[in-house]
mmCIF file of the N, C-alpha and C atoms, coordinates in Angstrom:
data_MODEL
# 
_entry.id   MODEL 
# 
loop_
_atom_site.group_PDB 
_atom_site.id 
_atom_site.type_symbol 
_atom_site.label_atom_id 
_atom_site.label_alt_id 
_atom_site.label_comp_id 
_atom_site.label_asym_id 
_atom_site.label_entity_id 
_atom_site.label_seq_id 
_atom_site.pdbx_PDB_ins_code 
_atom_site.Cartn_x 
_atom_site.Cartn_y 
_atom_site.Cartn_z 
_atom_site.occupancy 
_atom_site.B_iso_or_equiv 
_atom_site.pdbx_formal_charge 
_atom_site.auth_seq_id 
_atom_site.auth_comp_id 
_atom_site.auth_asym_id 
_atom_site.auth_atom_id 
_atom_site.pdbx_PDB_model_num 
ATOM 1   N N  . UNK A 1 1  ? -17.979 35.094 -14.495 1.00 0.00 ? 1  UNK A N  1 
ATOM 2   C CA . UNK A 1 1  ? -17.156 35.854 -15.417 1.00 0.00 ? 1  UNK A CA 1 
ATOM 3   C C  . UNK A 1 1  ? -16.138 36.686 -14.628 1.00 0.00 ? 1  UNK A C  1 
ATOM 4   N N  . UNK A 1 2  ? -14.966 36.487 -15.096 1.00 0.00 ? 2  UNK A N  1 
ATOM 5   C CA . UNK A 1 2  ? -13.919 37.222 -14.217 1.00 0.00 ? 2  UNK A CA 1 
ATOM 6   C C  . UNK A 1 2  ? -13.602 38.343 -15.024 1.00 0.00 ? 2  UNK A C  1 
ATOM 7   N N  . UNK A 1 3  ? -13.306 39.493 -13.853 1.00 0.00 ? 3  UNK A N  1 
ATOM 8   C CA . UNK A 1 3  ? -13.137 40.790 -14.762 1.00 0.00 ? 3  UNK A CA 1 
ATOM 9   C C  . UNK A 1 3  ? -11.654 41.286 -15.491 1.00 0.00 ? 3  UNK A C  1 
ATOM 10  N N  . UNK A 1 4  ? -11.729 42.007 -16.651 1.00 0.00 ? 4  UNK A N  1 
ATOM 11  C CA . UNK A 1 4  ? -10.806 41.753 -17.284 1.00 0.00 ? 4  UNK A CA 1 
ATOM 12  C C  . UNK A 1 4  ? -9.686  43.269 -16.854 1.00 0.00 ? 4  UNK A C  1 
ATOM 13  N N  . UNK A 1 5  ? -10.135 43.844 -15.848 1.00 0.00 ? 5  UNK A N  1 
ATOM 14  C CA . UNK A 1 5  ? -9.479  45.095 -15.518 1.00 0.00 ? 5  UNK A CA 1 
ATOM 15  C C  . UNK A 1 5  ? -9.032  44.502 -13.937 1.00 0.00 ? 5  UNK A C  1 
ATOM 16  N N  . UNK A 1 6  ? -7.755  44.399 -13.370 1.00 0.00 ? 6  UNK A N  1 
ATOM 17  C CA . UNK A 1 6  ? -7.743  44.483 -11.538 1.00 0.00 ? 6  UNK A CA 1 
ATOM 18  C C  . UNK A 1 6  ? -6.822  45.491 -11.055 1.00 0.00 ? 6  UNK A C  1 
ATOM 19  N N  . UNK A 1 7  ? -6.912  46.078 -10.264 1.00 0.00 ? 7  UNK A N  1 
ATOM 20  C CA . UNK A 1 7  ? -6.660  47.088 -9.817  1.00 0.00 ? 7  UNK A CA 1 
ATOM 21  C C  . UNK A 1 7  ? -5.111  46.495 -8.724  1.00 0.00 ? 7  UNK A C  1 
ATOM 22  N N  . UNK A 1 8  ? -4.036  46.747 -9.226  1.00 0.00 ? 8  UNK A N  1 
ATOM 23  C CA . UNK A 1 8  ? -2.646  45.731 -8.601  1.00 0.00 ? 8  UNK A CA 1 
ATOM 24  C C  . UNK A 1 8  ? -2.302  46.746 -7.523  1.00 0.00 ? 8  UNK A C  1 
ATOM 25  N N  . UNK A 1 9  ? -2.368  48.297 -7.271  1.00 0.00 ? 9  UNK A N  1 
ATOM 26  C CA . UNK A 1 9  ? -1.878  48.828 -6.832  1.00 0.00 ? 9  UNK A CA 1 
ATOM 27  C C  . UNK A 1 9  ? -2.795  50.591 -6.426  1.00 0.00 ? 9  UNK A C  1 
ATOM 28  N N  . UNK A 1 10 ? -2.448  50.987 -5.365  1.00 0.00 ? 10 UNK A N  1 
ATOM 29  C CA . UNK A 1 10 ? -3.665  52.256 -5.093  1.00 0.00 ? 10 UNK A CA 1 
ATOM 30  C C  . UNK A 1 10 ? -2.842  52.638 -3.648  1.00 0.00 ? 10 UNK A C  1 
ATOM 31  N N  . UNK A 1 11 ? -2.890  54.197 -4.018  1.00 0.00 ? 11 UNK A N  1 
ATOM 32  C CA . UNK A 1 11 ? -1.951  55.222 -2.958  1.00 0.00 ? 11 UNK A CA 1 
ATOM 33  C C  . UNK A 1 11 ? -3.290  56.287 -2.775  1.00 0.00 ? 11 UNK A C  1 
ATOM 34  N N  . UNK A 1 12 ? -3.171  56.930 -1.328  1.00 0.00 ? 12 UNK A N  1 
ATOM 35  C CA . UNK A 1 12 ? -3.815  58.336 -1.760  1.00 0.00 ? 12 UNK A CA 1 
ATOM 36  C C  . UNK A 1 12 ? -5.267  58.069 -1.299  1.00 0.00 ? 12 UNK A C  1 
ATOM 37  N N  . UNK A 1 13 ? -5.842  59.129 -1.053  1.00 0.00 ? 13 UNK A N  1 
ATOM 38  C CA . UNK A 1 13 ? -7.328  59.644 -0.520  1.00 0.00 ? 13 UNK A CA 1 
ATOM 39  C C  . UNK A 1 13 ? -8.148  60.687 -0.789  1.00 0.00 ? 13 UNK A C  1 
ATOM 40  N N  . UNK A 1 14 ? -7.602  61.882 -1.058  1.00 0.00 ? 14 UNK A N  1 
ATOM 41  C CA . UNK A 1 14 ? -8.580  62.543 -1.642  1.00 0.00 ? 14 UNK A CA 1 
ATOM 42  C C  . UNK A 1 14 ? -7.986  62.961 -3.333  1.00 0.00 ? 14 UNK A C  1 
ATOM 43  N N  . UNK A 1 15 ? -6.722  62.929 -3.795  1.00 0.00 ? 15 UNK A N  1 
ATOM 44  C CA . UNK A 1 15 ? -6.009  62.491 -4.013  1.00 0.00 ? 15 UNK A CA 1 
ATOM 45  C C  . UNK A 1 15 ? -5.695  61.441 -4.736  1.00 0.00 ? 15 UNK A C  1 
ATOM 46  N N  . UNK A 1 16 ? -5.230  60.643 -5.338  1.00 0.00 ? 16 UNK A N  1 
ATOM 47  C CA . UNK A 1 16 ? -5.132  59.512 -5.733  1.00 0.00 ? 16 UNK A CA 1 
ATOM 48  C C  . UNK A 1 16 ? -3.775  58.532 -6.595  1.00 0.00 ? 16 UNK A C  1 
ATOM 49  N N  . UNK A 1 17 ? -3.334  57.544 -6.630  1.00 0.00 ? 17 UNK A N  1 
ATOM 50  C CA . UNK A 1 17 ? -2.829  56.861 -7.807  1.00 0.00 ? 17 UNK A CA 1 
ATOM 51  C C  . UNK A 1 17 ? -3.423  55.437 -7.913  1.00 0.00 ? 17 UNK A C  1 
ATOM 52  N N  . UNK A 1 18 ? -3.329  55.030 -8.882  1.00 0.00 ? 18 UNK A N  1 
ATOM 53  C CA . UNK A 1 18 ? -3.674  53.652 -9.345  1.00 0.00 ? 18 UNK A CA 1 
ATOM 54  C C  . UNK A 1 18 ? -3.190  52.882 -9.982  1.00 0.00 ? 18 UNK A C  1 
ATOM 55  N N  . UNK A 1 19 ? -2.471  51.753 -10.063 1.00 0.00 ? 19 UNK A N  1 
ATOM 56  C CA . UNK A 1 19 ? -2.165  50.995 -11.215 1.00 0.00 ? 19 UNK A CA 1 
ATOM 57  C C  . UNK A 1 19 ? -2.775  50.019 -11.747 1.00 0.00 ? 19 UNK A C  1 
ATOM 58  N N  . UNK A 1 20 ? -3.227  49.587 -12.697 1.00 0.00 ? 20 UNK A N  1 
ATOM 59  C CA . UNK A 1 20 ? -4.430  48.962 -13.114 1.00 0.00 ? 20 UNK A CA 1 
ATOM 60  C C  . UNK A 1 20 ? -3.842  47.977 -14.217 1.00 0.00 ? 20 UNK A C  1 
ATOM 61  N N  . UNK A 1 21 ? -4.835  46.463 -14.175 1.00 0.00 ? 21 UNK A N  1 
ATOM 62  C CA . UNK A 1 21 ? -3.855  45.812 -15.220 1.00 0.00 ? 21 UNK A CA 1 
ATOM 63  C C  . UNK A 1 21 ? -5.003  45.103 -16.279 1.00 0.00 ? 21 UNK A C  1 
ATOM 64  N N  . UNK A 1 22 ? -4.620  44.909 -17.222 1.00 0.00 ? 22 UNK A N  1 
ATOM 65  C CA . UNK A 1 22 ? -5.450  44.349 -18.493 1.00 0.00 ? 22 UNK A CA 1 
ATOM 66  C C  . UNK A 1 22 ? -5.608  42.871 -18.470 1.00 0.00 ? 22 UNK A C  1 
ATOM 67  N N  . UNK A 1 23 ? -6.345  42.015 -17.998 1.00 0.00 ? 23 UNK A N  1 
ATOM 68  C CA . UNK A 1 23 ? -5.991  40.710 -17.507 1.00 0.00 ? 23 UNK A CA 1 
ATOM 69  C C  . UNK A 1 23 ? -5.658  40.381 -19.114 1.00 0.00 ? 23 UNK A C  1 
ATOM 70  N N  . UNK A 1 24 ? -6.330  40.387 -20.194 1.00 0.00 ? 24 UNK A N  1 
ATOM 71  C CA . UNK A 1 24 ? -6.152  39.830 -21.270 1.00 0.00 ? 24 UNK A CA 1 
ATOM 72  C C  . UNK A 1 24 ? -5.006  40.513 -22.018 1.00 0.00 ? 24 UNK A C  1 
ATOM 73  N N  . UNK A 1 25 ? -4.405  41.372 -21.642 1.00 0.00 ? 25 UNK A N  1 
ATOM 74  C CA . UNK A 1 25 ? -2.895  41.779 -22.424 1.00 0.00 ? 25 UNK A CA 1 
ATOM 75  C C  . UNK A 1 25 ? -1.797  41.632 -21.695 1.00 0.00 ? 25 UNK A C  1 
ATOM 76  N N  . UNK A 1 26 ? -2.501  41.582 -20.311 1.00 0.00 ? 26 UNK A N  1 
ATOM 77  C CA . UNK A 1 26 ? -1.276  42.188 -19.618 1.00 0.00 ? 26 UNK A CA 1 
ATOM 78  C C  . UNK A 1 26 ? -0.893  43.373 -19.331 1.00 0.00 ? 26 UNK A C  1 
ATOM 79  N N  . UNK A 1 27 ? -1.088  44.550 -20.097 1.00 0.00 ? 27 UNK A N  1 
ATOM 80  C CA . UNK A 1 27 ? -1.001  45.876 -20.328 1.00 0.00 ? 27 UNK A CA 1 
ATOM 81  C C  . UNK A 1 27 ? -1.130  46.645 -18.712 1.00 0.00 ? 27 UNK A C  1 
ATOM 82  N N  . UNK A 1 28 ? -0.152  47.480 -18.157 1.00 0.00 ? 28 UNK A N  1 
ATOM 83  C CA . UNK A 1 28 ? -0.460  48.295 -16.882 1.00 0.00 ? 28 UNK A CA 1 
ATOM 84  C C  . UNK A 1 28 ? -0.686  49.771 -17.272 1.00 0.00 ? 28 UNK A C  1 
ATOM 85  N N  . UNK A 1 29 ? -1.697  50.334 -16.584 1.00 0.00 ? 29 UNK A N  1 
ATOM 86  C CA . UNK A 1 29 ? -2.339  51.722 -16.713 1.00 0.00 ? 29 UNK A CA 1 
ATOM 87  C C  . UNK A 1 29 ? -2.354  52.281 -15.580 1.00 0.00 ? 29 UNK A C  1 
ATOM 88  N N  . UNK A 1 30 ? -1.582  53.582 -15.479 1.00 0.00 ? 30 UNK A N  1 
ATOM 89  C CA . UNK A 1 30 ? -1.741  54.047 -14.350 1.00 0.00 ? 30 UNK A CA 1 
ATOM 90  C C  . UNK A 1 30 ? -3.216  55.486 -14.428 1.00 0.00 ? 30 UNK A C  1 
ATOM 91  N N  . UNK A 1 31 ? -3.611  55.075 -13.285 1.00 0.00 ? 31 UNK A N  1 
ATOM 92  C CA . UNK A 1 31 ? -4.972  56.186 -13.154 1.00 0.00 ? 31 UNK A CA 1 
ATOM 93  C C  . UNK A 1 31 ? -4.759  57.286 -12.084 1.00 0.00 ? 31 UNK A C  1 
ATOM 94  N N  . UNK A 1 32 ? -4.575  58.608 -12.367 1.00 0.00 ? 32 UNK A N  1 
ATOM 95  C CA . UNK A 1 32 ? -4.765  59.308 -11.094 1.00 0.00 ? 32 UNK A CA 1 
ATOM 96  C C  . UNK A 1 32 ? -6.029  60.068 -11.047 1.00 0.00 ? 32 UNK A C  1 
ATOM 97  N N  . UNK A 1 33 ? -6.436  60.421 -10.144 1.00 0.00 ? 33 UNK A N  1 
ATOM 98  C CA . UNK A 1 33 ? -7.847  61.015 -9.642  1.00 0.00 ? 33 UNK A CA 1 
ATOM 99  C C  . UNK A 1 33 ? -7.594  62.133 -8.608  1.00 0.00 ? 33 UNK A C  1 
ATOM 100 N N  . UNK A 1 34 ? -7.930  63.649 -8.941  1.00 0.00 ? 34 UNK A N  1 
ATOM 101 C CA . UNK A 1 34 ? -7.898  64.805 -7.598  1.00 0.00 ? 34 UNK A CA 1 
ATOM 102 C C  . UNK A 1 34 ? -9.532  65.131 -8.119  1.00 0.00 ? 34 UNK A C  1 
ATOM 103 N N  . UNK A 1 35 ? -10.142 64.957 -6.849  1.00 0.00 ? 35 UNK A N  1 
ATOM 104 C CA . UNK A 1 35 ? -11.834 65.721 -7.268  1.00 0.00 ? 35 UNK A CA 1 
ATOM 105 C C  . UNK A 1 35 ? -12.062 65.343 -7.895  1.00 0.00 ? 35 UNK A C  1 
ATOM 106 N N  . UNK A 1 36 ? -12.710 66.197 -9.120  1.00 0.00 ? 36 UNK A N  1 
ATOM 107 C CA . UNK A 1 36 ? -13.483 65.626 -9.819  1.00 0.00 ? 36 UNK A CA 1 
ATOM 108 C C  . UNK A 1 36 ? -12.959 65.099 -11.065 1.00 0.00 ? 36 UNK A C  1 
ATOM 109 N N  . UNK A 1 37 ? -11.993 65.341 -11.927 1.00 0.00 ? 37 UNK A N  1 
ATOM 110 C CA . UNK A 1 37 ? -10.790 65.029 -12.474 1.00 0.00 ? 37 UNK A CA 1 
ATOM 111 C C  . UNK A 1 37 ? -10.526 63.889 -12.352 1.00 0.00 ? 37 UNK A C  1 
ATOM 112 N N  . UNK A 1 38 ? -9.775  63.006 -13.492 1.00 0.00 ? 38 UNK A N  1 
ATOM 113 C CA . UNK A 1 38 ? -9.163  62.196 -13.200 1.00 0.00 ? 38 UNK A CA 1 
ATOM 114 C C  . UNK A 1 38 ? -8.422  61.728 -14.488 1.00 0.00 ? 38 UNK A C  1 
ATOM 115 N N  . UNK A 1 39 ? -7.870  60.790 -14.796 1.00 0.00 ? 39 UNK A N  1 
ATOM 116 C CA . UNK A 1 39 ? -6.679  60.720 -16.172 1.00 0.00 ? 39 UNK A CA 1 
ATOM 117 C C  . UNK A 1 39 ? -6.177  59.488 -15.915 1.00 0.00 ? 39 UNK A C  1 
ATOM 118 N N  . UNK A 1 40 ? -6.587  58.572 -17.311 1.00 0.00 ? 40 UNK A N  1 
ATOM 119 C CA . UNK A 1 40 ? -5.573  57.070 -17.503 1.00 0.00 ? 40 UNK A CA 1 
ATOM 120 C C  . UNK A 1 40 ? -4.757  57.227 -18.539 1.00 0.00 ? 40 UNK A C  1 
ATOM 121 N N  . UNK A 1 41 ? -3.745  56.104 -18.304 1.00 0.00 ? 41 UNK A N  1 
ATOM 122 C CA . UNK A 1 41 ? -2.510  56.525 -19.498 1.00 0.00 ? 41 UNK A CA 1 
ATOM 123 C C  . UNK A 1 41 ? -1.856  54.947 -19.237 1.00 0.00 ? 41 UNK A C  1 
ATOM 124 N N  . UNK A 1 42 ? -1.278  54.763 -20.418 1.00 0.00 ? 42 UNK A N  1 
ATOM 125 C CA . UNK A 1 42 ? -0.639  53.123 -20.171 1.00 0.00 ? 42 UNK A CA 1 
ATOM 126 C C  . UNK A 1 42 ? 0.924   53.408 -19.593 1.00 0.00 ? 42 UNK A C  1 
ATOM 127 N N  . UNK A 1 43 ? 0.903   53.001 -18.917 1.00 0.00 ? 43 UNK A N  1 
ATOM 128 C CA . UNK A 1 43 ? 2.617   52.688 -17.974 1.00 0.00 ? 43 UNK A CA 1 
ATOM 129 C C  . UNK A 1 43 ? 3.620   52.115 -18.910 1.00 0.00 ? 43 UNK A C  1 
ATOM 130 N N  . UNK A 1 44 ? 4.859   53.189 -18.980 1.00 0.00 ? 44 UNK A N  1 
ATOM 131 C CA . UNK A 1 44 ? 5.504   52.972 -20.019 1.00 0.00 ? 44 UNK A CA 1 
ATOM 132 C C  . UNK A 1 44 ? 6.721   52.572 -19.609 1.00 0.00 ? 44 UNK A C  1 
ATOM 133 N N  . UNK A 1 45 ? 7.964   51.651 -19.687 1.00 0.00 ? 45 UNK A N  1 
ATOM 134 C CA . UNK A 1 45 ? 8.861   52.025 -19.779 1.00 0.00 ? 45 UNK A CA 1 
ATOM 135 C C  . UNK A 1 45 ? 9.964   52.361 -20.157 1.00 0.00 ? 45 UNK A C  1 
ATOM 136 N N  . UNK A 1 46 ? 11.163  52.915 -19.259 1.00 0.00 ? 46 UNK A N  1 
ATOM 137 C CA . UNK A 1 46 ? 11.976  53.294 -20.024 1.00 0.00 ? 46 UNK A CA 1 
ATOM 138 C C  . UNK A 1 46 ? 12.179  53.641 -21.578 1.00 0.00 ? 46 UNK A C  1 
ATOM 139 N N  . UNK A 1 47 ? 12.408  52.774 -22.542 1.00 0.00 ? 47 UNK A N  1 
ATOM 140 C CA . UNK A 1 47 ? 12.317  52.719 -23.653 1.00 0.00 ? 47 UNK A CA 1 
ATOM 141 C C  . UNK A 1 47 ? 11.474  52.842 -24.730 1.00 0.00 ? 47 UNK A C  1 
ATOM 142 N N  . UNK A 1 48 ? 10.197  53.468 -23.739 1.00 0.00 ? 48 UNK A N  1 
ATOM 143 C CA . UNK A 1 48 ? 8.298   53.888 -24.502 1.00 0.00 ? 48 UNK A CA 1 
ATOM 144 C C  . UNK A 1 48 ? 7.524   52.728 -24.918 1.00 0.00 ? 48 UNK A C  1 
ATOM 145 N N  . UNK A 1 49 ? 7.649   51.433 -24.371 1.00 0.00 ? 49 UNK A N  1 
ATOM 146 C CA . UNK A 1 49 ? 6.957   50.024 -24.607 1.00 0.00 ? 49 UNK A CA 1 
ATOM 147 C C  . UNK A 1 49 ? 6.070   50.096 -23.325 1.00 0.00 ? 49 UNK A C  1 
ATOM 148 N N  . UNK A 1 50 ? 5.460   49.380 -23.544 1.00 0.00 ? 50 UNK A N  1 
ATOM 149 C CA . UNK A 1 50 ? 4.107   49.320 -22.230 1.00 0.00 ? 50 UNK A CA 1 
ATOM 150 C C  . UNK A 1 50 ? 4.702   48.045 -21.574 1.00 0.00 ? 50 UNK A C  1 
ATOM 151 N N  . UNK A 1 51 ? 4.233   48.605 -20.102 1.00 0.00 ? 51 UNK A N  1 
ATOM 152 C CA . UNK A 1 51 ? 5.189   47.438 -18.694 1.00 0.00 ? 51 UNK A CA 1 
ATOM 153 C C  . UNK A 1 51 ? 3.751   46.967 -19.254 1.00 0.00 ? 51 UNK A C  1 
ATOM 154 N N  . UNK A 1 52 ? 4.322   45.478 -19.012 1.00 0.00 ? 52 UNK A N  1 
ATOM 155 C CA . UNK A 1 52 ? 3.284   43.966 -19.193 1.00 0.00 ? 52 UNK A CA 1 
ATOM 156 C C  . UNK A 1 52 ? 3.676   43.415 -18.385 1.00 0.00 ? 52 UNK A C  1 
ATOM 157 N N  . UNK A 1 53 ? 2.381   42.818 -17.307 1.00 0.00 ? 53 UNK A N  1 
ATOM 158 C CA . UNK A 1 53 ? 2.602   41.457 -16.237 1.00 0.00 ? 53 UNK A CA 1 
ATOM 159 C C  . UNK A 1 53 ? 2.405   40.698 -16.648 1.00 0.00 ? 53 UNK A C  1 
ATOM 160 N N  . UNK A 1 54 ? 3.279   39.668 -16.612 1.00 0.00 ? 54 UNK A N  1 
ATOM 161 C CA . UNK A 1 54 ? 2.940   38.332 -16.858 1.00 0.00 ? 54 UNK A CA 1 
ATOM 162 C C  . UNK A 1 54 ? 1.716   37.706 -16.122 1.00 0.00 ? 54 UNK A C  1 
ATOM 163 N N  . UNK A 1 55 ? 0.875   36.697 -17.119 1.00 0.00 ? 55 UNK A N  1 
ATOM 164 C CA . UNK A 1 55 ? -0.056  36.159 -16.459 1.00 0.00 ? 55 UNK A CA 1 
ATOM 165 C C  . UNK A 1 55 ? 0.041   34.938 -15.186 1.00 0.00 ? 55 UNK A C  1 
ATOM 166 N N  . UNK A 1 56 ? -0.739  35.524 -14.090 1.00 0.00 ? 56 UNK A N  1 
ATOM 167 C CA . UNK A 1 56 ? -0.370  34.837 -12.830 1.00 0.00 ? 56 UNK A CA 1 
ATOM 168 C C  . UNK A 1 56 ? -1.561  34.661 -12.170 1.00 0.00 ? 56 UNK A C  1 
ATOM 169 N N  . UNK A 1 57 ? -1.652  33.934 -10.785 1.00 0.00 ? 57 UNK A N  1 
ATOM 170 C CA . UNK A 1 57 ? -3.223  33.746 -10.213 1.00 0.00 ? 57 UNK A CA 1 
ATOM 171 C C  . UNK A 1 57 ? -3.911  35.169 -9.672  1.00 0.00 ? 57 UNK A C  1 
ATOM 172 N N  . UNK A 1 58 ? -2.843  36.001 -9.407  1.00 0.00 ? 58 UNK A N  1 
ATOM 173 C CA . UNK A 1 58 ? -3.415  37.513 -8.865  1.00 0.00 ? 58 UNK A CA 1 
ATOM 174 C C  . UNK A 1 58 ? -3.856  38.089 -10.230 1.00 0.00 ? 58 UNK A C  1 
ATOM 175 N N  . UNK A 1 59 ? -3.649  37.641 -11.377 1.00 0.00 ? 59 UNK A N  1 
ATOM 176 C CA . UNK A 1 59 ? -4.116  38.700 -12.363 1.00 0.00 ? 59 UNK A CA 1 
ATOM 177 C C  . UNK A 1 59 ? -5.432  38.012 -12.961 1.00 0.00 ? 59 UNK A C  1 
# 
């Protein structure tokens, strides 16, 4: 079973960013994390539509 969340992108150490992708929508979420904290939100752009990757072998 392949997982339906992959992680495309990651900055940072104690610290953090993430970009995260929805294999079955496509949909990108960015995650940041300081301590114990942390916060997801869907990656928007410009125009307030959600960035979508097209489906590919990395996703």
């Amino acid at each position: 079973m392949e997982k339906r969340f992959v992680k495309i992108d990651s900055e940072g150490a104690l610290s953090f960013n993430e970009i995260w992708v929805d294999r079955e929508t496509g949909v990108n979420y960015f995650f940041h994390a300081s301590g114990h904290a942390g916060g997801l939100t869907p990656l928007l752009n410009a125009d307030g539509t959600p960035v979508v990757t097209p489906p590919g072998p990395e996703n």
